[in-house]
KELOPA-907863 format. One line per 2 residues: number of its first residue (from 1); their letters; for each residue x, y, z of C-alpha. Coordinates in steps of 0.25 Angstrom, whole numbers, plus 5000, padded with zeros to 4 digits. Each point is the difference from the previous one (the first is absolute). Example, Ala and Ser with C-alpha at 12.3 -4.5 7.8 and 13.67 -1.06 7.14 Angstrom:
REM residues 2
1 = as = 5049/4982/5031; 5006/5014/4998 $
REM end
This chain:
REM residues 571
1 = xx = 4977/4976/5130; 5011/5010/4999 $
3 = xx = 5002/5007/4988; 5012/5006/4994 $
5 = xx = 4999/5011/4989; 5012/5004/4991 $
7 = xx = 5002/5009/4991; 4998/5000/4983 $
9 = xx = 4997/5006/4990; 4987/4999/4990 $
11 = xx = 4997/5007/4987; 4987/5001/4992 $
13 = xx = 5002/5002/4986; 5010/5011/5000 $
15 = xx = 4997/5010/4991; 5007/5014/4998 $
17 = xx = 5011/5005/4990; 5009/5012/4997 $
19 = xx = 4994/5014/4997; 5003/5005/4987 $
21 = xx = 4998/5014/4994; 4992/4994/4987 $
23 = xx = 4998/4985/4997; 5005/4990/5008 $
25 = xx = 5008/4989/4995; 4996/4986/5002 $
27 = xx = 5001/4984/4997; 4991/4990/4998 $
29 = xx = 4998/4988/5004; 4991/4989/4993 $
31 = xx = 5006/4987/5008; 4993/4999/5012 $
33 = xx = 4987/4996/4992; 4993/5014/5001 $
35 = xx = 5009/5009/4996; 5004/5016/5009 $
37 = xx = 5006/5010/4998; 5012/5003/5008 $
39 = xx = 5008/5013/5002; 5015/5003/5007 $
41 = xx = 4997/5007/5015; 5009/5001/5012 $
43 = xx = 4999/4986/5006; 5001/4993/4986 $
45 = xx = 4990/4996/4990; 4984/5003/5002 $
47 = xx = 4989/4995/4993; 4987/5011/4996 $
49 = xx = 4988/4993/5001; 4995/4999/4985 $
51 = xx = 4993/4988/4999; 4998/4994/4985 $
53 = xx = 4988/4997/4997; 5003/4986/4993 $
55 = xx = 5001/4987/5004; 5010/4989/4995 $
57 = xx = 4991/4987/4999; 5009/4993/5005 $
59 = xx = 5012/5003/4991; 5015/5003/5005 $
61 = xx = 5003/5015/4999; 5015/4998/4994 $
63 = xx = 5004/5015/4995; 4996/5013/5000 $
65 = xx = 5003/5015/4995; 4994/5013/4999 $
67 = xx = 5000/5014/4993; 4997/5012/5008 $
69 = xx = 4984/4996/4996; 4999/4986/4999 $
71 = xx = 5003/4987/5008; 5002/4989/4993 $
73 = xx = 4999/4986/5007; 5005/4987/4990 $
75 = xx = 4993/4988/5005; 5004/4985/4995 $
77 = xx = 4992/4988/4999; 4999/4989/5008 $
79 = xx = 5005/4989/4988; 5015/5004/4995 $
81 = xx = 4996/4999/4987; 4988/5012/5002 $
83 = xx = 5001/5013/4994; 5002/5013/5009 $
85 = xx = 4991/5012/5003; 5001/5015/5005 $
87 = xx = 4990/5008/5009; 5002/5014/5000 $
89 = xx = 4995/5009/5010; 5002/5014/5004 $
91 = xx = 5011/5004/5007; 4996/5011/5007 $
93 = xx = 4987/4992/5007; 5001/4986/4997 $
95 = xx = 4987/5000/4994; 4999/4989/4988 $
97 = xx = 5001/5003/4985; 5004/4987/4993 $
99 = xx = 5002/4987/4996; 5009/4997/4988 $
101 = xx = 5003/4984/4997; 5013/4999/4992 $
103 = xx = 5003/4988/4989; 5014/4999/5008 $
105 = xx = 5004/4995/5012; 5010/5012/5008 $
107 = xx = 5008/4998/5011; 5001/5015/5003 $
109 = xx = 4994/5014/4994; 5006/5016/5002 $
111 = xx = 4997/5012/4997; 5009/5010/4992 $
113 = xx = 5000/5008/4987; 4983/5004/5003 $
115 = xx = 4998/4984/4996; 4999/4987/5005 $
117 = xx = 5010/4989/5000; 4999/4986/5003 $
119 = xx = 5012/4991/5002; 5000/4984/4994 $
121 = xx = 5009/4989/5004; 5002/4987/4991 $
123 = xx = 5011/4989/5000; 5010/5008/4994 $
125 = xx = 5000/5016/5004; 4991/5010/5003 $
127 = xx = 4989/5009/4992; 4995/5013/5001 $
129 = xx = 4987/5004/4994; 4990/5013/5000 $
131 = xx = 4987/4997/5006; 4988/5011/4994 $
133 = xx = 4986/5003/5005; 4994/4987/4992 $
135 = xx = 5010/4990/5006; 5007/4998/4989 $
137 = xx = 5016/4999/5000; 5010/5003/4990 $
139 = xx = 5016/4995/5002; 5011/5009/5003 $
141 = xx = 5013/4993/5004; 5003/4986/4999 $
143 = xx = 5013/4998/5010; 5006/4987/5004 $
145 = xx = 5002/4996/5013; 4999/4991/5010 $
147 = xx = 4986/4995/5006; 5000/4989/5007 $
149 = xx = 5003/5001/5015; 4998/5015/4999 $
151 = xx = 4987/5010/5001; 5001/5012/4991 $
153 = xx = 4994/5012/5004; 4998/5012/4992 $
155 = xx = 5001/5015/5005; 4995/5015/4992 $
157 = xx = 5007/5014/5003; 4985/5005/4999 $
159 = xx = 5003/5013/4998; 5012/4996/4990 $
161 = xx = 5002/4991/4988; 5006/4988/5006 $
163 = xx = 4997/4984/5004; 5009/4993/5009 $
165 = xx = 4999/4985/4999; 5007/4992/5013 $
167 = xx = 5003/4984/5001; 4999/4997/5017 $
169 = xx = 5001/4988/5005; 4991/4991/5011 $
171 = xx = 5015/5004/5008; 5009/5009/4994 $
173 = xx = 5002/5014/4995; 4996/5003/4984 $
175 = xx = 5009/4990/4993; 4996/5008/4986 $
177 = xx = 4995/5015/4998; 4997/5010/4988 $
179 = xx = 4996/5013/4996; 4990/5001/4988 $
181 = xx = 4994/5012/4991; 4988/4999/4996 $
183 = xx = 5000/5010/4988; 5013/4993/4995 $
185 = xx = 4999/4987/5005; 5015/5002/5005 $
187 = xx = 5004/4989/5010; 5012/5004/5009 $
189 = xx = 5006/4988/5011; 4998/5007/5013 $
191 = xx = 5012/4999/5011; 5000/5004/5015 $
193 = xx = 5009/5006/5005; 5005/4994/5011 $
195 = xx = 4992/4988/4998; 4987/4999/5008 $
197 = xx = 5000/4989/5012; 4995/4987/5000 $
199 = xx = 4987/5002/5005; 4992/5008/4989 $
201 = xx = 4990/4992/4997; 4988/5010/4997 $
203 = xx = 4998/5012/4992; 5004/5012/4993 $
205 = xx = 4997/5014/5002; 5003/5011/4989 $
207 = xx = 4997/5011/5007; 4993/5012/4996 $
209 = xx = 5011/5009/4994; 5005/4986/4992 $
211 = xx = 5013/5004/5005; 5002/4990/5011 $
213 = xx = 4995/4986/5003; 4999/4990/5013 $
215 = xx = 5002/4986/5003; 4987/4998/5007 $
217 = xx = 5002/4987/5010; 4994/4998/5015 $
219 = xx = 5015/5000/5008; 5005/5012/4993 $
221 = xx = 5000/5009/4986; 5010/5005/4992 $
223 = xx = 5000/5013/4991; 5005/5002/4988 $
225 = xx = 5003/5009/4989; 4991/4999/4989 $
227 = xx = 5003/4997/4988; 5015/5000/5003 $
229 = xx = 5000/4989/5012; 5009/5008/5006 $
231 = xx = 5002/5005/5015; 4993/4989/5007 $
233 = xx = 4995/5001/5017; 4992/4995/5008 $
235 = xx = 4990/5008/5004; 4995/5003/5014 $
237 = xx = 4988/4991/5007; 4990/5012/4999 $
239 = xx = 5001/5003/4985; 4999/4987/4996 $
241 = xx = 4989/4995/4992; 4988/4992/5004 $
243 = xx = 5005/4983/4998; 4994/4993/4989 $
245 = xx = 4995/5004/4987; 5001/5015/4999 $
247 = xx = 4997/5008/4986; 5011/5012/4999 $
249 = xx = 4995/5013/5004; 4989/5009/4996 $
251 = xx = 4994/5013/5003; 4988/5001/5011 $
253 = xx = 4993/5013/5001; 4995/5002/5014 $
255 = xx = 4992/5010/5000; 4992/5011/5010 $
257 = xx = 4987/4991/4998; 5006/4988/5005 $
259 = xx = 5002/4998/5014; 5013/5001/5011 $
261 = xx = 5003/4984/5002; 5008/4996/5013 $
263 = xx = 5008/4988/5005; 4997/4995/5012 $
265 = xx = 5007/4994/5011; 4995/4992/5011 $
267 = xx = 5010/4996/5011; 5000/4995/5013 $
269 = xx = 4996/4988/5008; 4994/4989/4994 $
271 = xx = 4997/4987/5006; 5001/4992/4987 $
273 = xx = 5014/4994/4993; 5003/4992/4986 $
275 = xx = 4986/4993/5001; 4991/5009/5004 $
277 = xx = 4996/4993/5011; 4997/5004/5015 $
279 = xx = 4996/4992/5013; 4998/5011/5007 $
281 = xx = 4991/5012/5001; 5003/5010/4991 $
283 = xx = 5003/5013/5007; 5011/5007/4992 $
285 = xx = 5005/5016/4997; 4998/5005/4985 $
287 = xx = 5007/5014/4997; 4995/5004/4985 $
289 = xx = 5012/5009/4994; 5000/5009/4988 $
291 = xx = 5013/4995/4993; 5000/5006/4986 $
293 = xx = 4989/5005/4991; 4997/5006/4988 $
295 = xx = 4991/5013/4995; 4997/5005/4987 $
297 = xx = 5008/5008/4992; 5003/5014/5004 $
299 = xx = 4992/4996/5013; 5004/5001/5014 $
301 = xx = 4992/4994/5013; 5000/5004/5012 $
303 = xx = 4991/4996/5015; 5002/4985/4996 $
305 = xx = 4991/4993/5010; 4989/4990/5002 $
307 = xx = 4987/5006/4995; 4991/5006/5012 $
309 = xx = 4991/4990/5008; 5008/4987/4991 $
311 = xx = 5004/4988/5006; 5012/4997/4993 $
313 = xx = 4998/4986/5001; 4988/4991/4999 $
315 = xx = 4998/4982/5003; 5000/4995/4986 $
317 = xx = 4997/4985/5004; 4999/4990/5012 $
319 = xx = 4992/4993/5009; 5001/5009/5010 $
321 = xx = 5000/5016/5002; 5016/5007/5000 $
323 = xx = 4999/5010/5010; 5007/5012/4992 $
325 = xx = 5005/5011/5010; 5005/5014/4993 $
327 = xx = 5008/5011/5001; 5001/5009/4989 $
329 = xx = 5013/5009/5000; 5000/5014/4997 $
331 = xx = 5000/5004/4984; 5014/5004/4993 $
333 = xx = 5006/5003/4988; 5000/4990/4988 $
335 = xx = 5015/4991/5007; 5004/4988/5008 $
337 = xx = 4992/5001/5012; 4991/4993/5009 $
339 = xx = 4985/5003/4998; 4991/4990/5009 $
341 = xx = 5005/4990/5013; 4989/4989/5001 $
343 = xx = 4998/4989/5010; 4993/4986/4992 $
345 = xx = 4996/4988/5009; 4990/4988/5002 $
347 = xx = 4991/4999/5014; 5003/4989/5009 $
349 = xx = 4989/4989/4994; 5002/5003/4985 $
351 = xx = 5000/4990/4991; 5010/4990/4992 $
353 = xx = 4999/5007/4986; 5007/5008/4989 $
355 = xx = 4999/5015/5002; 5005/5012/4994 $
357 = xx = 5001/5015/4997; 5003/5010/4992 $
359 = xx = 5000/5016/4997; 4985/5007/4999 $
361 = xx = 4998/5006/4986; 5004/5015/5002 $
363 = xx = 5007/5000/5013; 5009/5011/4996 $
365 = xx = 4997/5016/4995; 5010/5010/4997 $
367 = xx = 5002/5014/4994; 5001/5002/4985 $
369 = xx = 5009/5010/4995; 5001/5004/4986 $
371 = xx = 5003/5014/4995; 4992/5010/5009 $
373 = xx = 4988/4990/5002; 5000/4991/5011 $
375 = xx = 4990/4990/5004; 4999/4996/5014 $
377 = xx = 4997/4986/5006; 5000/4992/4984 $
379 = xx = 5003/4985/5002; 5011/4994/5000 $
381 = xx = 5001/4987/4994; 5006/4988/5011 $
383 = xx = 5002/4986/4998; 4988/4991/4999 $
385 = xx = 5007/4987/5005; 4997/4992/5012 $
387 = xx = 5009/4993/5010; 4996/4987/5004 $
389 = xx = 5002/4990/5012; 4993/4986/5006 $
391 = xx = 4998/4996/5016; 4998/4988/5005 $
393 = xx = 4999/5000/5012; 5007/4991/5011 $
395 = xx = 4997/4986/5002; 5005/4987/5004 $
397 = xx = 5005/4999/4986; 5014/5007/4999 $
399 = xx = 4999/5000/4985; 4992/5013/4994 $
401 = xx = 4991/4997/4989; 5004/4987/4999 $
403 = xx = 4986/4997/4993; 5003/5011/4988 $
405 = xx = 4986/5006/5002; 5009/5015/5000 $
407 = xx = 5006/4997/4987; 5013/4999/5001 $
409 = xx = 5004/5008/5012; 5009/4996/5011 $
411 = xx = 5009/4991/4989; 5011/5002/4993 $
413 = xx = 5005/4991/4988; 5013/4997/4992 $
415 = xx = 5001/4995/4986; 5014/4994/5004 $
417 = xx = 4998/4996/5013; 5011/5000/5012 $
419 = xx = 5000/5002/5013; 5006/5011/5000 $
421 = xx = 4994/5015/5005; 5000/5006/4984 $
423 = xx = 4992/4999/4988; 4987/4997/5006 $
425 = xx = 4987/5008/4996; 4988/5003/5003 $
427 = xx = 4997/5000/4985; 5006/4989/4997 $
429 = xx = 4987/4992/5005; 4990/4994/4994 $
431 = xx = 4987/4996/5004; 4992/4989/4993 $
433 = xx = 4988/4991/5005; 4999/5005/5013 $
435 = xx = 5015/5000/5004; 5012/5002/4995 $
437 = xx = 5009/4994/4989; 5015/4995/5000 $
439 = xx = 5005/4996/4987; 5014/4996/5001 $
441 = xx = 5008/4997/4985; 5010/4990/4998 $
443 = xx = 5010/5010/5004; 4994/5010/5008 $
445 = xx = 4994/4997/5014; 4987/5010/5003 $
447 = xx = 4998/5003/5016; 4990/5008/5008 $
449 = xx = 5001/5004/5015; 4996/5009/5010 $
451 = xx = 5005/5008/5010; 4993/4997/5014 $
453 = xx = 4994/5010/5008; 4997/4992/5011 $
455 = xx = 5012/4994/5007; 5000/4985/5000 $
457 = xx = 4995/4992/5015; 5012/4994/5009 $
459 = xx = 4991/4986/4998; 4999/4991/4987 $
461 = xx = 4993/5004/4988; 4992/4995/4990 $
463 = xx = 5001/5004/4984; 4990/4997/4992 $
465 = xx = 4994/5002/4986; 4991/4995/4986 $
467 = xx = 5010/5000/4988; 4996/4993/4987 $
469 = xx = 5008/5000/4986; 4993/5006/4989 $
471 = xx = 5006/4995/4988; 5002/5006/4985 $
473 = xx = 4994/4993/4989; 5001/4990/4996 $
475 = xx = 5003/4992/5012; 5016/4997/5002 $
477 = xx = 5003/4991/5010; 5010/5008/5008 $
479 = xx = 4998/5005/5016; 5003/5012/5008 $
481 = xx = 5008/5000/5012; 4996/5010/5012 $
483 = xx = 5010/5002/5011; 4996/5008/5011 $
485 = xx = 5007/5010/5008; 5000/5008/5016 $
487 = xx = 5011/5011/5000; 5009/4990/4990 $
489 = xx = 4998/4988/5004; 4993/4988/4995 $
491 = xx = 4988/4995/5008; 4993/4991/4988 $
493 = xx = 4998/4997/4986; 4991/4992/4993 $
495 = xx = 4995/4998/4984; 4989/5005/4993 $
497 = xx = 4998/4989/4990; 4986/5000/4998 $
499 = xx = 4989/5011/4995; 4991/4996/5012 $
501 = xx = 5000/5009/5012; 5008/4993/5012 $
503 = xx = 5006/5005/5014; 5013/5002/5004 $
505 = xx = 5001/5000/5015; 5013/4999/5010 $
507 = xx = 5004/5003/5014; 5013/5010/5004 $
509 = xx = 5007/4996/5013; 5013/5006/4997 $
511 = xx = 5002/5010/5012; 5009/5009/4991 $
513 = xx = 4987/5003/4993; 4993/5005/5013 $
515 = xx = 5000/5014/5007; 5004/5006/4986 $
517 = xx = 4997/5014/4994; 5001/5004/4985 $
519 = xx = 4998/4985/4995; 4998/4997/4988 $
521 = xx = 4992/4989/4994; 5005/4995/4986 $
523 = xx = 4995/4992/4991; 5008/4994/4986 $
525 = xx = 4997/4994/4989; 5008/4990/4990 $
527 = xx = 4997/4994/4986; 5010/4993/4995 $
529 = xx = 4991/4998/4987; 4995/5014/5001 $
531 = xx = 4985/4992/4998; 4989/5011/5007 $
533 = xx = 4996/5006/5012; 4997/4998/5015 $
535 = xx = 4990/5006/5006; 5001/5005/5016 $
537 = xx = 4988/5003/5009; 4996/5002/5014 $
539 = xx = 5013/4999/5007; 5000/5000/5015 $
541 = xx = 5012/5000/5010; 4995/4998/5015 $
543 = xx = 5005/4998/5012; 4997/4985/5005 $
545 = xx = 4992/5004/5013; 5003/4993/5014 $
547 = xx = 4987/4994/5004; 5000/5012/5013 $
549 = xx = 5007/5011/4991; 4992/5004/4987 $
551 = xx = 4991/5011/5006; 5012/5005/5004 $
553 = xx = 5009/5000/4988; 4991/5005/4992 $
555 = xx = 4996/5012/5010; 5015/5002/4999 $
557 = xx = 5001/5001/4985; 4992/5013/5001 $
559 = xx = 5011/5007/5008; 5014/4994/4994 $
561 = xx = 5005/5011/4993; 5000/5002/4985 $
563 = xx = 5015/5001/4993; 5006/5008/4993 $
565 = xx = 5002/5003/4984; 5000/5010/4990 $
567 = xx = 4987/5005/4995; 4995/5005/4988 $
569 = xx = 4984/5001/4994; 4995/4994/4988 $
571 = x = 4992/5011/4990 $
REM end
């Protein structure tokens, strides 16, 4: 089969930020579950890799803050009616110092003032407390406000004396907003001006002057004076904040004993899309570029290159062997710039499987500058992510994976299902008992589908599949309604009404359906009662073979030619 390449672009773990003479300013970030440090450089917001060295137990992260020594992670229960607790650990390597359980449940903590501050929501307004060492907490400010339909949030200039309480909604920007002093317990009404948009639903960032503070949201942030309100703007794409949960900022000290840390970009042809799926074999272009970086302070580098007798890249997983071609490009100075091109691909005869690679543990060397000593040939630090892609190879079954024994690759899902080309996702699917699950609500339809790689026959066809409905407990009564699609429209639907496995199976004669490229095969779920889930597996769409022809048509699968999408890699 023919294959056609086009051209994407990957990222591993991006890391790398602004050089400062002295300390470095930085953010963290508690809400992805683990906690990083990230940093302002020239493509935007990068991560350091400082791992803490705790572990969440199973508890939702729901705020964070730091001082320029500590990072403070707030963790709430599982019951709404538990209390809330702090882990602490350094801010400068992540490593863990400790736990403190409180005798109050927060909704936010800051930092300001050289203290700890936690923020508690009731009925009726808002309370800021003190936190010390031993957990206990002491009121400050009592304020009335509104809670219900809102989430407070609660901001520390770090290096100042304030506390910034802000009420956003699920849509909305802040529909309330103060300014508080801890040492007086002065409460002031805080105003933008001009009023934020409406879609600031995040958080707020004091930063480290406590001069100025930013709406932080996903679409766009907006600055402001602080604590004035004054002079509002939205602020360019690559000096936003990382989305999400983000403590205001702190000082990092990166220093002449830590290592340089590169972002690395990994473009070219890749013969994987949305679902990370390929029926053909492999054999695609890699070029690794040097994009931005970061060296310790009052450090240069130069003679940036893979490290002597290094292959950059090494097989992390799969059946079969990648063949991994290299050419390293000559060593430069410490910019944007090419460093390797690389050839990765799978032998004819390699096997249906998941595979992968990723970057070798120090790939990379450069010279160290600092004051008249330079050390030449030091590590450089480089991502340790791993791009990862599944082949199944061509058969008489035009649908890839259609067994779910690759995970989730080669399908896309839609919590709101249509037929329309947007909204789908790779990560929108869920596997569970051996296939993969629909579950429709009431009011929301949930679909799954998948682009063809292999062009549909110009004879019948015949869909088939196992599906059974996995209801929630206790038992309701209700069914789920599956209608299935080939490139938009309906050819079948049946009812999964019952917790036993059973076979759908029906025959495709419309000759609008044959000879088609770029098909795709849909399936949606309805619930009018919203009662569970169906589950899908081993789905097959094959050509109906004349009695003379099948050797033929399936000799002719392996050389119709594969469409064309856009690709990008999953790491």
């Amino acid at each position: 089969m023919t294959s056609k390449y086009f051209s994407a672009v990957l990222v591993l773990n991006c890391l790398g930020f602004v050089n400062y003479s002295g300390a470095t300013v930085a953010v963290y970030q508690p809400g992805n579950g683990l906690g990083e440090i990230s940093v302002q450089g020239f493509n935007g917001p990068m991560a350091l890799p400082v791992v803490q060295e705790f572990s969440t137990n199973g508890q939702e992260i729901i705020g964070g803050t730091a001082s320029n020594s500590n990072l403070y992670a707030l963790f709430d229960g599982a019951s709404s009616l538990s209390n809330s607790m702090i882990a602490i650990t350094d801010a400068q390597t992540g490593v863990f110092e400790e736990t403190i359980p409180l005798n109050v449940r927060l909704n936010d903590i800051a930092y300001t003032n050289g203290q700890l501050y936690g923020l508690e929501v009731d009925s009726s307004g808002i309370q800021i407390v003190s936190i010390v060492s031993t957990g206990a907490v002491t009121p400050l400010v009592t304020q009335t406000a509104t809670t219900a339909g809102v989430n407070w949030r609660l901001s520390g200039a770090v290096n100042g004396s304030s506390l910034f309480a802000m009420a956003v909604p699920a849509i909305g920007s802040p529909t309330a907003a103060y300014t508080i002093d801890p040492n007086t317990s002065q409460v002031s009404p805080f105003t933008f001006s001009p009023a934020p948009p409406t879609d600031i639903t995040s958080e707020s960032v004091i930063d480290l002057a406590g001069d100025a503070i930013t709406l932080n949201n996903l679409s766009a942030q907006y600055r402001y004076a602080y604590p004035s309100g004054a002079n509002g703007y939205q602020i360019p794409s690559l000096s936003q904040y990382p989305f999400g949960v983000v403590s205001d900022e702190f000082t990092y000290n990166y220093s002449t004993d830590k290592p340089a840390y590169i972002n690395l970009n990994l473009s070219g042809s890749l013969p994987v899309g949305f679902d990370f799926l390929t029926r053909s074999l492999p054999n695609f272009t890699v070029q690794t570029t040097l994009l931005n970086g970061a060296a310790p302070d009052g450090t240069t580098l130069s003679n940036v290159g893979v490290a002597p007798g290094t292959q950059l890249f090494t097989q992390a997983s799969g059946p079969s062997a990648l063949q991994i071609s290299e050419i390293p490009l000559p060593a430069g100075f410490f910019s944007d710039r090419a460093i390797s091109n690389d050839t990765i691909s799978l032998s004819p005869g390699a096997q249906r499987g998941i595979y992968s690679y990723q970057i070798t543990p120090n790939a990379f060397t450069a010279d160290y500058t600092y004051g008249s000593t330079t050390d030449h040939g030091r590590p450089v630090d480089e991502s340790s992510g791993q791009a990862t892609f599944a082949y199944d190879p061509v058969s008489s079954n035009l649908v890839g994976n259609g067994d779910f024994s690759l995970g989730t690759a080669g399908w896309e899902a839609d919590g709101n299902a249509s037929l329309l080309p947007t909204l789908y996702s790779n990560a929108a699917v869920f596997l569970d008992n051996g296939g993969i699950s629909l579950s429709p609500s009431s009011s929301e339809r949930y679909g799954v589908r998948q682009l063809l790689q292999i062009p549909t026959p110009n004879v019948p066809m015949t869909l088939s599949l196992d599906y059974q409905n996995e209801f929630l407990e206790p038992e309701p009564s209700g069914t789920i309604e599956v209608a299935a699609y080939l490139n938009g429209t309906l050819i079948g639907e049946f009812v999964a009404n019952s917790t036993a496995s059973q076979t759908f199976e029906t025959e495709i004669d419309d000759p609008s359906l044959q000879n088609l490229s770029d098909a795709y095969l849909t399936f949606i779920a309805s619930d009018s009662e919203g009662s569970g889930f169906v589950n899908l597996d081993n789905i097959s769409l094959t050509a109906v073979p004349e009695p003379a022809s099948f050797g033929l048509l399936v000799a002719g699968l392996a050389l119709t030619q594969r469409r064309s999408r856009r690709c990008y890699y999953l790491c």
